[in-house]
PANUGU-847231 format. One line per field, with one value per residue: y, x, z of N, C-alpha, C in turn; residue number from 1; residue in three letters. Coordinates in Angstrom, 3 decimals, decimal comma. Layout:
ny <- c(Y/...)
nx <- c(X/...)
nz <- c(Z/...)
cay <- c(Y/...)
cax <- c(X/...)
caz <- c(Z/...)
cy <- c(Y/...)
cx <- c(X/...)
cz <- c(Z/...)
num <- c(NUM/...)
residu <- c(ala/...)
//
This chain:
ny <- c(-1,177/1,730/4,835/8,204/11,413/14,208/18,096/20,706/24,412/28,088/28,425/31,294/33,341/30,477/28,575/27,638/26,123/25,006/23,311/21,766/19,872/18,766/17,270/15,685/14,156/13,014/10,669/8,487/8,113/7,602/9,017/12,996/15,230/18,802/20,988/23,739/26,544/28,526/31,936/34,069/35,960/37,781/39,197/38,173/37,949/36,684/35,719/33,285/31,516/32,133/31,034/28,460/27,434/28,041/26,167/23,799/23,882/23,411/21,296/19,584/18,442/17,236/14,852/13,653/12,525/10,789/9,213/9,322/10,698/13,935/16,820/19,584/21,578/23,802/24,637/25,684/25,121/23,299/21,635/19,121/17,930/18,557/16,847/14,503/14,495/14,150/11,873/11,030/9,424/10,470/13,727/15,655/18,327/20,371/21,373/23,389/24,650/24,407/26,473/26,077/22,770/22,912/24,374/22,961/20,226/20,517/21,427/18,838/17,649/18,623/17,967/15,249/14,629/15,596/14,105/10,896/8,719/9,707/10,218/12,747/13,291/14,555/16,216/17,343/20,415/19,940/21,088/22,882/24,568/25,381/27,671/29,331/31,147/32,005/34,314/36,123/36,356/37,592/39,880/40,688/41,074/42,968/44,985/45,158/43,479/41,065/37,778/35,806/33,290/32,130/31,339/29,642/30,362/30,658/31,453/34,029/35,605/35,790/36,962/40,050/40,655/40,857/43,306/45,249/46,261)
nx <- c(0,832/0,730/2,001/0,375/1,435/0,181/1,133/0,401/-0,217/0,644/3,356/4,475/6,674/8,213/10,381/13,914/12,959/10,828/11,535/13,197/10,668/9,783/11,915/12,057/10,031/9,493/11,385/9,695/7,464/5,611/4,628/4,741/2,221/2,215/0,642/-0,860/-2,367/-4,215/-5,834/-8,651/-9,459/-7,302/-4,416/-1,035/2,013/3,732/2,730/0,596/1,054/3,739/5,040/4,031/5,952/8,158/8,311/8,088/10,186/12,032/11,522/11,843/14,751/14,585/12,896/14,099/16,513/15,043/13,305/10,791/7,705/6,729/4,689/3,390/0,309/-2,406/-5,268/-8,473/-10,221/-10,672/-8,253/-8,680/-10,571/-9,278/-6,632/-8,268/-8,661/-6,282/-5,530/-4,486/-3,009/-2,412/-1,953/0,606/2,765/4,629/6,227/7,802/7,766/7,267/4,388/3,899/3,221/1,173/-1,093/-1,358/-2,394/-4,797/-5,930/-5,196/-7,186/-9,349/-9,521/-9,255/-11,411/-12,905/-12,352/-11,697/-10,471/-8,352/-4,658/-2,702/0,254/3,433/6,164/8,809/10,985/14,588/16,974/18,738/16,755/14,483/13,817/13,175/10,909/8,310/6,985/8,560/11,138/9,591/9,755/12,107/12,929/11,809/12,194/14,698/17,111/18,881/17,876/19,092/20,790/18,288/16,111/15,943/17,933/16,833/14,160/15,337/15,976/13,296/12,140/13,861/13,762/11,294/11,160/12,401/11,314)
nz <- c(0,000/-0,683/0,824/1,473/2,083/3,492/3,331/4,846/4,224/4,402/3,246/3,180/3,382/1,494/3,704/5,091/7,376/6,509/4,206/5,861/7,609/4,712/3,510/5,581/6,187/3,499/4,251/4,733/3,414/0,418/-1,318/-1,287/-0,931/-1,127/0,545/-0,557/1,216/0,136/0,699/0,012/1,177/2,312/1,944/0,508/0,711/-0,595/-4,074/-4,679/-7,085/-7,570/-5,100/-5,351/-7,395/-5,760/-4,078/-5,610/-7,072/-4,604/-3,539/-5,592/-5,633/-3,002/-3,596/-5,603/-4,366/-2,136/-3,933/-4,064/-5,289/-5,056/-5,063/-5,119/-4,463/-4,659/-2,710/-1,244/0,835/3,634/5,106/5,462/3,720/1,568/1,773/1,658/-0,624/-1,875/-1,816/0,759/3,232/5,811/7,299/8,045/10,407/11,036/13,912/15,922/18,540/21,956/22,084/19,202/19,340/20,950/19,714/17,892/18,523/18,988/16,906/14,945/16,786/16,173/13,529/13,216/14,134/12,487/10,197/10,706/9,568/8,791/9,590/12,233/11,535/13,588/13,300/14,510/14,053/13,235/15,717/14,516/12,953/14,732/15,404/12,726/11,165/8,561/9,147/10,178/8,607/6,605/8,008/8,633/5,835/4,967/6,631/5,407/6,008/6,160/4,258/3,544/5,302/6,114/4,309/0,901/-2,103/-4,700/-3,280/-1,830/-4,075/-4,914/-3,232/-3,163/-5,623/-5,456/-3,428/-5,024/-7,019)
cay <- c(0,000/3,160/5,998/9,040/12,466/16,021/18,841/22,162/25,979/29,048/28,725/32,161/32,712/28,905/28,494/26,356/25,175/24,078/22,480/20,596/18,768/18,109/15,718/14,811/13,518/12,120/9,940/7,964/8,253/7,536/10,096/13,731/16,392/20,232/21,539/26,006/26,866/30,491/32,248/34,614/37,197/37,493/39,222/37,023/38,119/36,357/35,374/31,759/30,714/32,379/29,930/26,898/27,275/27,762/25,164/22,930/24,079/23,433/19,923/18,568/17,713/15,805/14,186/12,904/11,775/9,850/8,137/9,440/11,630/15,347/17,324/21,294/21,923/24,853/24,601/26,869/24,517/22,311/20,461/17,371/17,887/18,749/15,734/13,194/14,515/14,086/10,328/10,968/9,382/11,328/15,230/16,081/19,209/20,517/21,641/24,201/24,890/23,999/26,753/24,947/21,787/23,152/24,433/21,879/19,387/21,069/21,122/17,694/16,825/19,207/17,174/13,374/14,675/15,917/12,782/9,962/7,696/10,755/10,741/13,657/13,088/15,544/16,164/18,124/20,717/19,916/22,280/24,102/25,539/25,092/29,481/29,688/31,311/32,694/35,900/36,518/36,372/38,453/41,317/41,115/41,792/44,212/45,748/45,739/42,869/39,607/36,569/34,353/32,130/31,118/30,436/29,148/31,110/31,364/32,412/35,282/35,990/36,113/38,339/40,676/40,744/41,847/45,037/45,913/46,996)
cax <- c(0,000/1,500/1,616/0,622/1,206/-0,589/1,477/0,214/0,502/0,973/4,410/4,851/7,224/8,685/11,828/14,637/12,161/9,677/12,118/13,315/9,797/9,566/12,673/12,052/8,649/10,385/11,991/8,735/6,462/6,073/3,971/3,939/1,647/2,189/-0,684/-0,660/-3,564/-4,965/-7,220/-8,903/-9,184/-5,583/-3,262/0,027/3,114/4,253/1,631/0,391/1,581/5,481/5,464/3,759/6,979/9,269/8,001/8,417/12,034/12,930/11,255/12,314/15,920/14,365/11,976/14,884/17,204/14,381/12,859/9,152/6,888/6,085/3,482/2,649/-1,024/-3,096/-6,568/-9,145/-10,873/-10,153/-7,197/-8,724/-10,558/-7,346/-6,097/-8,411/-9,201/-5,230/-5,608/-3,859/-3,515/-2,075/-1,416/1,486/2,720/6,288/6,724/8,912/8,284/5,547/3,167/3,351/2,335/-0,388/-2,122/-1,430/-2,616/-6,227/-6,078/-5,298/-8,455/-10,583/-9,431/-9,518/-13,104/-14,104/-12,039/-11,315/-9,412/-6,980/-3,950/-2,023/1,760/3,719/7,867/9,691/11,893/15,021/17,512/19,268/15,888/13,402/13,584/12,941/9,531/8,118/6,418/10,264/12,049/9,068/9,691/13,820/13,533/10,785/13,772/16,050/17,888/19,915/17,228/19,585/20,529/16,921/15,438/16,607/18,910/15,621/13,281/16,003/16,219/12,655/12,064/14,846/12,690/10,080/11,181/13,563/10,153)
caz <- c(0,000/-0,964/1,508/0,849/3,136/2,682/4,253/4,164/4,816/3,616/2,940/2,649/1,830/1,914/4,260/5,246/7,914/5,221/3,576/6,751/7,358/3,774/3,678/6,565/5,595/2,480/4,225/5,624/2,779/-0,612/-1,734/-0,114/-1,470/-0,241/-0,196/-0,056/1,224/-0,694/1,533/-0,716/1,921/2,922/1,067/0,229/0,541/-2,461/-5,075/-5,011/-7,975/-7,151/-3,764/-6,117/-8,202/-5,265/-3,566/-6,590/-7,017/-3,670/-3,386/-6,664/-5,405/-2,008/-4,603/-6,159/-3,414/-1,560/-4,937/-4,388/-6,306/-4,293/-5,416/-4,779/-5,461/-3,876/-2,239/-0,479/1,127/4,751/4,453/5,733/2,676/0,551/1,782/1,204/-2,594/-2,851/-1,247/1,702/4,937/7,160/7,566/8,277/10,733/11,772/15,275/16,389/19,812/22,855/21,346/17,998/20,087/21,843/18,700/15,955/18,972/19,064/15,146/15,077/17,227/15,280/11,943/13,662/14,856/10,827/9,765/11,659/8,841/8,369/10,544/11,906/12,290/14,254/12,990/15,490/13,301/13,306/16,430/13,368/12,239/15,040/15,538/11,435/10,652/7,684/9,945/10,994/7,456/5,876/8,552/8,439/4,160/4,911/7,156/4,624/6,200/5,130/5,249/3,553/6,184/6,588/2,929/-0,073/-2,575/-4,950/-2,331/-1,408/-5,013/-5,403/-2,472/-3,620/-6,916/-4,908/-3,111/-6,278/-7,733)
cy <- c(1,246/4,491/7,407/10,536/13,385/16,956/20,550/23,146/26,760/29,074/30,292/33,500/31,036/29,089/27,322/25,427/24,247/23,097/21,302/19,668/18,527/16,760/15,108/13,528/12,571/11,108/8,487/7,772/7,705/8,293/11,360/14,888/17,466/20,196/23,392/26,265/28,287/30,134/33,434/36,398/38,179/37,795/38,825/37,888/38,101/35,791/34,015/30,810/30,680/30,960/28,872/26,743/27,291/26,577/23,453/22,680/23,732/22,013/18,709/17,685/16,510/14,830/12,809/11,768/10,946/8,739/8,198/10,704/12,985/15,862/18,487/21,198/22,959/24,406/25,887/26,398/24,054/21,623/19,700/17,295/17,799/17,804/14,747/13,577/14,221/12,527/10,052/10,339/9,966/12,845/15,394/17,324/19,288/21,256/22,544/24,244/24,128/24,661/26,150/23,837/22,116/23,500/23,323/20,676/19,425/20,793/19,673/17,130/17,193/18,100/15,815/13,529/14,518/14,439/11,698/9,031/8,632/11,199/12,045/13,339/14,235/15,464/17,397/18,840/20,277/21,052/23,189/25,156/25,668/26,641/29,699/29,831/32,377/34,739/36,522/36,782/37,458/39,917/41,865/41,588/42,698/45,220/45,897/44,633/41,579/38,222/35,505/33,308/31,242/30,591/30,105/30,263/32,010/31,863/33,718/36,240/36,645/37,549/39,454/41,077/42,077/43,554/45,555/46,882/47,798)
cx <- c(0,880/0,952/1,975/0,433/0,870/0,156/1,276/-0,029/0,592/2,121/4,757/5,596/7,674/10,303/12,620/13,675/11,160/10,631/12,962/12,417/10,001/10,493/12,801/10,976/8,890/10,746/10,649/7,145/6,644/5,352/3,777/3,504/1,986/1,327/-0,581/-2,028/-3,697/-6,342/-7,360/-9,337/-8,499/-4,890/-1,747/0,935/3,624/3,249/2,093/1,417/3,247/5,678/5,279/5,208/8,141/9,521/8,432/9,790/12,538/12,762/11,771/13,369/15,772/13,203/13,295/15,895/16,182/13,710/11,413/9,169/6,171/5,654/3,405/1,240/-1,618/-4,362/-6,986/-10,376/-10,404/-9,146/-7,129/-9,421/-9,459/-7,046/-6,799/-8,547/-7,182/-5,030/-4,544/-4,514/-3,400/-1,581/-0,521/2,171/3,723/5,773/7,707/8,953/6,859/4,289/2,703/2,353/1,291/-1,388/-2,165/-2,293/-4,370/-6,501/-6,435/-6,729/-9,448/-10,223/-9,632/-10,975/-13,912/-14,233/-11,368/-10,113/-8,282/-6,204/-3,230/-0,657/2,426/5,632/8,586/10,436/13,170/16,327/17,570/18,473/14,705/12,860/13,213/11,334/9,271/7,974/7,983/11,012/11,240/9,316/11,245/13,811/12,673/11,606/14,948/17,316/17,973/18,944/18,013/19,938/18,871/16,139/16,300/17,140/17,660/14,401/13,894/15,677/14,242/11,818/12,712/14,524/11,620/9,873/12,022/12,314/9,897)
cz <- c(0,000/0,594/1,543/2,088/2,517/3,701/3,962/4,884/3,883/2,772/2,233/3,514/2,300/2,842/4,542/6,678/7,239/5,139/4,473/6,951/5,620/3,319/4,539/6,165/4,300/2,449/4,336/4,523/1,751/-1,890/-1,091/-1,061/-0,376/-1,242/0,658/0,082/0,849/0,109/0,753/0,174/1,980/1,443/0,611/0,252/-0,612/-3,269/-4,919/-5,759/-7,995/-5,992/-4,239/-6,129/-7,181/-4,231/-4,108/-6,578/-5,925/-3,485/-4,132/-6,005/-4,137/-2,793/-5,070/-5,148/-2,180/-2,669/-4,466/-5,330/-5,118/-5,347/-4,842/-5,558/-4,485/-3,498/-1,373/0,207/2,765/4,554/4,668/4,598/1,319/0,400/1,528/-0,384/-2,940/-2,530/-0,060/3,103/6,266/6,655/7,930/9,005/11,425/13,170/15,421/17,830/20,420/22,189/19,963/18,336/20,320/20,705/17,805/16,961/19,272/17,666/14,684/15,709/16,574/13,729/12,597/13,837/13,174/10,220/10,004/10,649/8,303/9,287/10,622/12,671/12,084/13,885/13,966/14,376/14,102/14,348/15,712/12,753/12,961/15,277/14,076/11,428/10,127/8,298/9,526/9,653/6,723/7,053/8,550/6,696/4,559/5,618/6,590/4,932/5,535/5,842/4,361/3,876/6,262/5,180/1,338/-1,116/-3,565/-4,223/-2,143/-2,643/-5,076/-4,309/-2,409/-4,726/-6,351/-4,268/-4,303/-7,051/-7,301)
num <- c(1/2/3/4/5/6/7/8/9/10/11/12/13/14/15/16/17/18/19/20/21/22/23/24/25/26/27/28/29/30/31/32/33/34/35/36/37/38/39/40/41/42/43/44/45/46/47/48/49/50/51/52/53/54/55/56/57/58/59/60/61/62/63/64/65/66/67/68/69/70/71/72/73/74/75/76/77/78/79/80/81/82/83/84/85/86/87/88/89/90/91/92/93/94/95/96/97/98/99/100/101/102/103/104/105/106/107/108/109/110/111/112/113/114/115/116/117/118/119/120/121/122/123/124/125/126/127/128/129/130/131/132/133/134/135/136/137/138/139/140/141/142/143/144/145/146/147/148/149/150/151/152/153/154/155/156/157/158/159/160/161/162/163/164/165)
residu <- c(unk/unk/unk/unk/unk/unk/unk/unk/unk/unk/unk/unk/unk/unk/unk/unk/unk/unk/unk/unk/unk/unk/unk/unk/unk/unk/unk/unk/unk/unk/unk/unk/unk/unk/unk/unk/unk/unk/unk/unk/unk/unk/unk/unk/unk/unk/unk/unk/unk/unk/unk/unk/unk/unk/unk/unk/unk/unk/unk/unk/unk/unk/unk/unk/unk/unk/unk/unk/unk/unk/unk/unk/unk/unk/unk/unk/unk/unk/unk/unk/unk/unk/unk/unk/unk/unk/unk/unk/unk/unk/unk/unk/unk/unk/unk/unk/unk/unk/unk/unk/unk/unk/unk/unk/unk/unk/unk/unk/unk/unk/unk/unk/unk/unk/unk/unk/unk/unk/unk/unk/unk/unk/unk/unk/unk/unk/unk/unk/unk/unk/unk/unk/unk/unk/unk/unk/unk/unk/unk/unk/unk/unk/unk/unk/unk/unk/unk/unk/unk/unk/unk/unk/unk/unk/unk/unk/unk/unk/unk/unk/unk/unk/unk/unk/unk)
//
């Protein structure tokens, strides 16, 4: 039986924390969809379709060095929905600290409650990146400062795009 994970978020913008659960998750799977949730409200940072693509770009290479198939697709829907239309069994949700815990662990019961045959497994980030969050990288370039340590060379690039305008 193939198994397939749904992990999703704004990613916005995507960071080296993203990209820590995602190979992490890699390792344990054999299918993992990101799924970006667009809230049509909510104005984005970076346009949808920019984070699809950097999302893509950043995944490809743990795509490759684990020998599954990842997936970026967007929704605007529940993502226990999300996830079962992508045939997933379990959700997927990084961790950074206790407050992470405490919410994703309410989340989790609200989704086991909607959908009981859809697990949610919990990945601790990794020490090196468990302080990495999007909020935090979008307010250091909005300051003019250096978020290269924390996201990928094209994320920098493409946020460097962004105020250049």
């Amino acid at each position: 039986m193939s198994r397939t994970a749904f992990y999703s978020g704004s990613f916005d913008p995507p960071t080296i924390g993203h990209l820590d659960i995602i190979t992490r998750c890699a390792a344990l799977v054999d299918r993992l969809v990101i799924g970006l949730g667009v809230h049509h409200q909510k104005k984005p940072f970076l346009e949808p379709e920019q984070r699809v693509a950097l999302l893509d770009e950043m995944s490809r290479p743990v795509a490759s060095e684990f020998g599954i198939e990842i997936e970026v697709v967007t929704f605007d829907n529940l993502a226990v929905d999300a996830a079962k239309t992508q045939g997933a069994q379990m959700i997927v949700r990084g961790l950074r600290n206790g407050s992470d815990f405490d919410y994703e662990v309410q989340m989790a019961g609200m989704n086991g409650t909607m959908t009981p045959d859809l697990e949610t497994i919990f990945l601790a980030a990794t020490p090196s990146v468990n302080f990495v969050a999007a909020t935090f990288v979008r307010q250091i370039a909005a300051m003019g400062g250096d978020i290269r340590p924390f996201v990928t060379e094209a994320v920098a690039d493409a946020i460097a795009a962004k105020y250049s305008t």
